[in-house]
N, C-alpha and C positions, 0 to 999 in steps of 0.2 A: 592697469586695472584688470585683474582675474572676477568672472561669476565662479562660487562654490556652495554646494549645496542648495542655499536658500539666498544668497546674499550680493553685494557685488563689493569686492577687498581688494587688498592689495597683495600681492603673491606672498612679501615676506608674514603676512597675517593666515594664511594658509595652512592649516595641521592634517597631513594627512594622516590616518589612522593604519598600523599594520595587521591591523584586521578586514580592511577593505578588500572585496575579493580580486577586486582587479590586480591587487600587487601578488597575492600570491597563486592566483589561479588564469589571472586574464580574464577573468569573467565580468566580460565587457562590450560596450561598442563603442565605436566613433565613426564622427565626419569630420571633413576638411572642408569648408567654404572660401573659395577665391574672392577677395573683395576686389571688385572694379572701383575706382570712383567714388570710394566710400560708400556702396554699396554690395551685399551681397547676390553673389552670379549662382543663376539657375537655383533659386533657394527651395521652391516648392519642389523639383526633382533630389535634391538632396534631404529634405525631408521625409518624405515617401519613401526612401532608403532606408534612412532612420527607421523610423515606421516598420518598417518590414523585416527586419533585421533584426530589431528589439522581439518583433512578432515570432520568428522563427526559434530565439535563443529563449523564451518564453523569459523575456526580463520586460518587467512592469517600469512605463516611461515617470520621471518623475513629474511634470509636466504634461500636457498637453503640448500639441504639435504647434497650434499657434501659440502659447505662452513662450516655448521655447524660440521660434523666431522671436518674437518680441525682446525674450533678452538678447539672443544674437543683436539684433537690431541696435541696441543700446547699450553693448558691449562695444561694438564698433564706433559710434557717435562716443562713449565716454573716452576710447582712447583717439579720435581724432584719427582714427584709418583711412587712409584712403587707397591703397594698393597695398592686398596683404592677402592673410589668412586668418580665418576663424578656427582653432581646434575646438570640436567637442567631445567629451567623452561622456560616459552611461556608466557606472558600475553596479553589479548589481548589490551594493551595500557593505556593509559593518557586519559582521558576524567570527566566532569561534572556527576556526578550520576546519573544514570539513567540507566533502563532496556532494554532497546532496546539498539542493535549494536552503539556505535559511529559512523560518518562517514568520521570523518577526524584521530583517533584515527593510532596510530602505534604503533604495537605489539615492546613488550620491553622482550631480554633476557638476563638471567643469568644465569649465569653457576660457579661452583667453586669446587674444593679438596676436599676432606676427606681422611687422613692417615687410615683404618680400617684394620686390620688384620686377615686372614679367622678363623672364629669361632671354634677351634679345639676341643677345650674341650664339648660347646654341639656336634658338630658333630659324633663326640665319645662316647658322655652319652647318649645324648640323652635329650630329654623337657620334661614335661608336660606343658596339657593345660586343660582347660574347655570347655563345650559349652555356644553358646550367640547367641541370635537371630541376624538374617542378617535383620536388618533396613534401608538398605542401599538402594540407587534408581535402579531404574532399566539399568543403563547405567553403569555398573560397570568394562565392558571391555573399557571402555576411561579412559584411565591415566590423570585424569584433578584434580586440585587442592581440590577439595571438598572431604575432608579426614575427617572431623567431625567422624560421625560414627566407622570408624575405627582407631579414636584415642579415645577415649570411649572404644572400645571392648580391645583397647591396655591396657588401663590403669584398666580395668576390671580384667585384667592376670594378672597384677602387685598385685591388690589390695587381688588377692586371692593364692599369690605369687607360682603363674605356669606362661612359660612364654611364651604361646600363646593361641589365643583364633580360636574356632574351631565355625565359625559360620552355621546355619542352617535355612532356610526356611519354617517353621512347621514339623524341621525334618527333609528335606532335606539335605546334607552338601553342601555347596556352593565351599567355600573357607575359610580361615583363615582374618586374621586382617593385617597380612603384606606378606603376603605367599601365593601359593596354596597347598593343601591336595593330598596326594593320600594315596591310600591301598593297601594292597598284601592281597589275601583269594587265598589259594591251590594254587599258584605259580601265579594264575593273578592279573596283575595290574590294579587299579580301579581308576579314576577319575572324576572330573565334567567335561562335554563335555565344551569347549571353546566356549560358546554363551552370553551373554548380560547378565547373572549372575554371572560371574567370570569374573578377568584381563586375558588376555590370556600372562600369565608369560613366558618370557626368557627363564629361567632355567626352566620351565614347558616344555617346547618345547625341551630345551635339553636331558631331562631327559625322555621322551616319545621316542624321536629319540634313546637313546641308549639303553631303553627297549628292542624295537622292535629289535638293531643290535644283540643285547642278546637273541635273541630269546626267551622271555620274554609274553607271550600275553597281552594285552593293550584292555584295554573297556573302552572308553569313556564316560563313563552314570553314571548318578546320583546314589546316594548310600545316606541311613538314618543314620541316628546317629547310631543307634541300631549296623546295618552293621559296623559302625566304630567300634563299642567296642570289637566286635566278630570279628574283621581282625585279619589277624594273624601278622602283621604287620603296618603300619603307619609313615608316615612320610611329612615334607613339603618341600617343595622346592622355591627357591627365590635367587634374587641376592646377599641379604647379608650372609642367612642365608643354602647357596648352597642344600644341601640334609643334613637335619637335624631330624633323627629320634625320633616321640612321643611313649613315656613309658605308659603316663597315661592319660588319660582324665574321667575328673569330678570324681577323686579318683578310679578309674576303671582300672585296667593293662589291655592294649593294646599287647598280645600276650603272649610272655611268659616274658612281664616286660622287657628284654634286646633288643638291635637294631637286626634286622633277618639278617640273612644272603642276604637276596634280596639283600636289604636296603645297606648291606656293599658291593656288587656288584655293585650294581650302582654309591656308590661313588668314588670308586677305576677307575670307567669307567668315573668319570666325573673330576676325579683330571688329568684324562690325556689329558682333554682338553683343557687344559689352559699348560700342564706343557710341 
């Protein structure tokens, strides 16, 4: 069972229009909500994203922020989820092509299921990744459709068969391709500060917050590749892929090669938030 537009169908009932801007422009947003237990994880921060992100692209919600949970809500109860994902998306409408705002246009959504079960086996092992330059725009804290670049950097990890890509700035580390990064050096946690070159991530946010209940210290600031290699730990974090420790990057052990002990702290601390 898919919500579209107004309603709640079923996928094969579905008519996308190739007038909708999202297919030819990307002119769009989305979220991805984790269900735990048949419920959806950290919903009101994922909202507030929404929210702000529809605000910046200046695309009018079709909904209201609690109507849309509510269908979330009941998107999930109709198909019987109990560990999955919610896609949503935003587009800003049906209209003739063309670059400028429509002005009779309405914004069209979707939303629908995925059964996914939490990734135990890497959680446990652990990735590798490479690095790959960040060619991505400068507006990379808006969750909007325009994912090019990091479907390239995705298929980049595939192609060099590690499975995530560790992008970087002239050496900067920004973030990942479907993640953000962090590092542990001497017991502190390092990440990119939450500005207009990273998504500011969900599970980023959670995982900062139980740092700190850990009495853990947190530095928000930039860190180079080089820094990555020499942490004594690593790993990313994301709604699919929760706290997922990296081994290796660009053929280079990332610590002593196994997930650290931080690393298996914070996950133990983040399984109790849902459980």
């Amino acid at each position: 069972m898919y919500f579209y537009k107004n309603e709640f169908m079923n996928k094969a009932d579905i008519q996308l229009s190739p007038d909708d801007r999202g297919y030819y422009f990307g002119d769009g947003i989305y979220e991805v909500f984790r269900v735990y237990q048949g419920k959806l994880y950290e919903q009101d921060a994922h909202m507030q994203r929404l929210q702000r992100t529809a605000s910046e692209v200046r695309l009018t919600l079709p909904f209201t922020i609690e109507k849309i949970g509510q269908i979330l809500t009941e998107l999930v109860a109709k198909n019987k989820l109990i560990d999955g994902t919610v896609y949503l998306q935003i587009t800003r409408g049906e209209a003739p092509r063309a670059h400028p705002f429509p002005t009779q246009a309405e914004p069209i959504m979707l939303a629908y299921c995925t059964e996914v079960p939490r990734p135990t086996a890497t959680i446990h092992n652990g990735i590798k990744a490479i690095t790959f330059a960040d060619i991505r725009w400068l507006r990379c804290d808006l969750k909007t459709l325009n994912l090019l670049p990091n479907v390239m950097a995705k298929q980049a990890a595939l192609d060099n068969n590690v499975q995530e890509v560790v992008l970087h700035r002239e050496g900067t580390v920004t973030e990942c391709s479907a993640s953000n990064l962090m590092i542990i050096k001497d017991g502190v946690l390092y990440t990119h500060p939450a500005n207009h070159l990273i998504l500011h991530g969900i599970t980023r946010a959670v995982v900062l917050r139980l740092a700190r209940g850990l009495e853990m210290p947190v530095k928000e600031e930039a860190f180079t590749t080089e820094q990555l290699m020499a942490a004594d730990e690593a790993f990313i974090s994301g709604t699919t892929v929760e706290i997922t420790p990296i081994l290796e990057v660009d053929g280079r052990t990332i610590g002593a090669g196994t997930p650290g002990a931080h690393t298996r702290k914070l996950q133990e601390e983040f399984v109790r938030t849902f459980s």
